[in-house]
C-alpha positions, 0 to 999 in steps of 0.5 A: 374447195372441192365438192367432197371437201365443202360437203364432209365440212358442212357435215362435220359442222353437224356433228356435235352429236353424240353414239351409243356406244356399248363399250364394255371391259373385262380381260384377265388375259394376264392372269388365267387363273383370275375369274371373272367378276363380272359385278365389280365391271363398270360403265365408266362413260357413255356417248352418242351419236346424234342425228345426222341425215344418212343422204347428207353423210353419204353424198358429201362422200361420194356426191350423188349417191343418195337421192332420198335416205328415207328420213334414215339418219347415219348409223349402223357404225357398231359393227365393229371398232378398232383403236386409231392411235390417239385417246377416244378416237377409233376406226368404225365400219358400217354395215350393208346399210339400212335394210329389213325383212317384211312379208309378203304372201307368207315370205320374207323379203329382205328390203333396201330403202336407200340403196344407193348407199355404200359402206364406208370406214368412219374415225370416230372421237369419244368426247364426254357424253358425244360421239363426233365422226372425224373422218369417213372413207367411202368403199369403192372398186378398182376404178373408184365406183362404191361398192354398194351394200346390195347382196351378190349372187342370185339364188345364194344371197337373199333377193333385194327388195325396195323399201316396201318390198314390192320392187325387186332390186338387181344384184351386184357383185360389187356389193359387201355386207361389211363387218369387222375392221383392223387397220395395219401398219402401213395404213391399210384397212382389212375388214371382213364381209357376210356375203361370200363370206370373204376377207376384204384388203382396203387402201387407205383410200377405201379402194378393195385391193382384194377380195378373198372369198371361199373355193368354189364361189364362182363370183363373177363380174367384180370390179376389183380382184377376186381371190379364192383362196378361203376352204371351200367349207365356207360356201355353207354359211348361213345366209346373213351370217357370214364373217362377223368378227376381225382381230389382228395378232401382234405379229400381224396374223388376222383372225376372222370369226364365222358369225354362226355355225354352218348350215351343214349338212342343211339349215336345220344342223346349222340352227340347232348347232352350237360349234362355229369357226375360227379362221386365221389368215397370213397377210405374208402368205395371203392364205389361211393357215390354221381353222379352230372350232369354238362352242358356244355357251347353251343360249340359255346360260347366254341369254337367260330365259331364251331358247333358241340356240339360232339366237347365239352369234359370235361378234367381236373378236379381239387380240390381247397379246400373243395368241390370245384373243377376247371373243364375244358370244351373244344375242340381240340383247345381251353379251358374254365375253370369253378369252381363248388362246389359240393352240397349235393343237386345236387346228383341225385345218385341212381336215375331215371337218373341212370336207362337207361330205363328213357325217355327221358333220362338225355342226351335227355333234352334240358334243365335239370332244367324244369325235376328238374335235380339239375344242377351244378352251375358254375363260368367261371375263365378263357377262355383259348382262349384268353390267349396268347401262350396257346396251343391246346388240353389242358388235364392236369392242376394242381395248382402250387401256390396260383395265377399259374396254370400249363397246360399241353397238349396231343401232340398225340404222333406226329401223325395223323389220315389218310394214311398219318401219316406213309411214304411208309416206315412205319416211323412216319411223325410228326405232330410237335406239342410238348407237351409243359407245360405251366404256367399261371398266374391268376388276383386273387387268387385260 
């Protein structure tokens, strides 16, 4: 028995444990006509993912990685899910990996503490009240190196720090910030990264086939093919807030969901801005071929009692037949879930908004409709927030049958931002949220 096979066996023996999954449902896709009523939406089921050591996980992938997890149990699964074909089983994709903000000299430093962790895609059964990992595929190069979570580009990605942010890390242009998966026919895996932000094709062996990432980007020393095939508008993400969202339509179109709105002309647009994007993107054509603006809900009707719009983020997006799509708008704490359809003549592609010389910029209009931005129209399906038993920092959500979402959250690894996240010995103080999956039932059908 290999070395890989022997150790994924002593890990799957491990895991009889359950995720917290937020799985939450609400689609009247069919019937437009039909609003939400968010308080007939139930939670149907609840599962967790017990404990298991993050270096046990990743070294049983990629034997060697990990020399010390820290005390950091696997998690970060949440950020995203997406059906694998038979009842209760999913494919997950994890994020960068464990990572914080701590202060330094009035500064925050954006911390690593394994860092030679690397992202991988994880099939996952729901079995009553537990979460049980059947499968992991570890993200690797063109020459099977793992990709790493570490951030790319000096002075256009945050700075890497160890875990007590006194030691600086080197980049590396491998590295994926990974966030939403879809799976295609042919077994391949698409998932969408915060880093570039960049569209990711991944064999079903975990390799990166290519990298799509916005004109202009000029990443240099991959290991792996790099694309510039994304507009060049892109290039002003918010740092930590790159794609966030993947939906595959029924005739295979991928839909990628900018995760807040760009920080364009500077920092202070993109926080006070309630407009994000849309992109769609042909895997026949390998191109993008149409860009929507979605508006957010005021945070305040989002998440009652905030007032920080920066807070409003755009997760999980979901394909509900033709053009449709489910899309999640929320906070750290809460969640509303919006259906879209998305029309030929909301493209704004190509155009003046796409062109970051434009002023006052997309991100900068008040009100969208009035500089005619064809805005999407939407319909709330549910509000989260007041559904029972439904946790915080919801990133994944996928259709489990014609009534039942499934919802999934990001656990964060178990950590926190601060000096306090790690002991005087340099082992994780655990936040004790879980990742947690959850079903929910909606009133009427998706």
């Amino acid at each position: 028995m290999s070395p890989y096979a022997a150790g994924w066996r002593r890990v799957h023996r491990s895991l009889a444990i359950g995720v917290p999954f937020a799985v939450v449902a609400a689609l009247a896709a069919a019937h437009p006509a039909v609003s939400a009523a968010s308080a007939d939406a139930h939670v149907t089921r609840t599962a967790t993912l017990g404990d298991l050591p993050l270096g046990e996980f990743s070294n049983a992938l990629l034997p060697g990685r990990v020399d010390d997890d820290r005390g950091v149990d696997l998690g970060g699964i949440g950020s995203d899910i997406y059906p694998a074909g038979r009842k209760g089983e999913f494919w997950t994709v994890t994020d960068r990996g464990p990572n914080g903000q701590i202060k330094v000299n009035g500064s925050k430093r954006r911390t690593f503490p394994v860092p030679g962790f690397d992202p991988a895609i994880v099939k996952i059964r729901v079995q009553g009240d537990t979460v049980r990992v059947l499968k992991a595929v570890p993200i690797t190069t063109a020459s099977g190196r793992p990709v790493t979570g570490l951030p790319n580009q000096r002075g256009r990605d945050e700075a890497p720090y160890s875990y007590d942010a006194r030691t600086p890390l080197s980049y590396d242009p491998n590295g994926l910030d990974t966030e939403g998966i879809v799976r295609s026919a042919d077994g391949s895996f698409w998932v969408v990264d915060e880093y570039g932000p960049s569209l990711v094709h991944v064999s079903a062996s975990g390799r990166v086939l290519t990298r799509y990432v916005p004109k202009g980007l000029n990443l240099t020393g991959a290991d792996y093919p790099v694309v510039e095939a994304l507009p060049s508008v892109l290039l002003h993400r918010k740092i930590n807030r790159g794609f966030e969202g993947l939906a595959q339509l029924p005739g295979g179109d991928l839909v990628m969901a900018l995760q807040s709105p760009l920080s364009l002309p500077d920092t202070a647009a993109g926080e006070a801005s309630r407009t994000t994007r849309l992109l769609r993107f042909s895997q026949r054509k390998q191109a993008v071929t149409a860009e929507y603006a979605y508006r957010f809900d005021p945070v305040g009707v989002v998440d009652p009692g905030e007032d920080d719009t920066s807070e409003l983020k755009m997760s999980s997006v979901v394909a509900v037949g033709g053009d449709r799509l489910l899309v999640e708008e929320r906070t750290d704490r809460t969640a509303r879930l919006q259906l879209v359809r998305l029309e030929r003549s909301a493209d704004i592609l190509g155009g003046r908004w796409d062109d970051d010389t434009t002023s006052p910029s997309l991100e900068q209009l008040d009100d969208p409709a009035p500089a005619g931005v064809p805005v999407l129209r939407k319909r709330l399906v549910v509000d989260l927030g007041t559904v029972a038993g439904v946790p915080g920092k919801i990133e994944g959500v996928a259709r489990v049958d014609h009534d039942t979402l499934a919802l999934i959250n990001d656990n964060d690894f178990g950590m926190t931002d601060g000096t306090g996240a790690f002991d005087a010995q340099g082992r994780l103080v655990d936040s004790g949220v879980e990742t947690t999956v959850v079903y929910v039932r909606l009133p009427h059908t998706l």
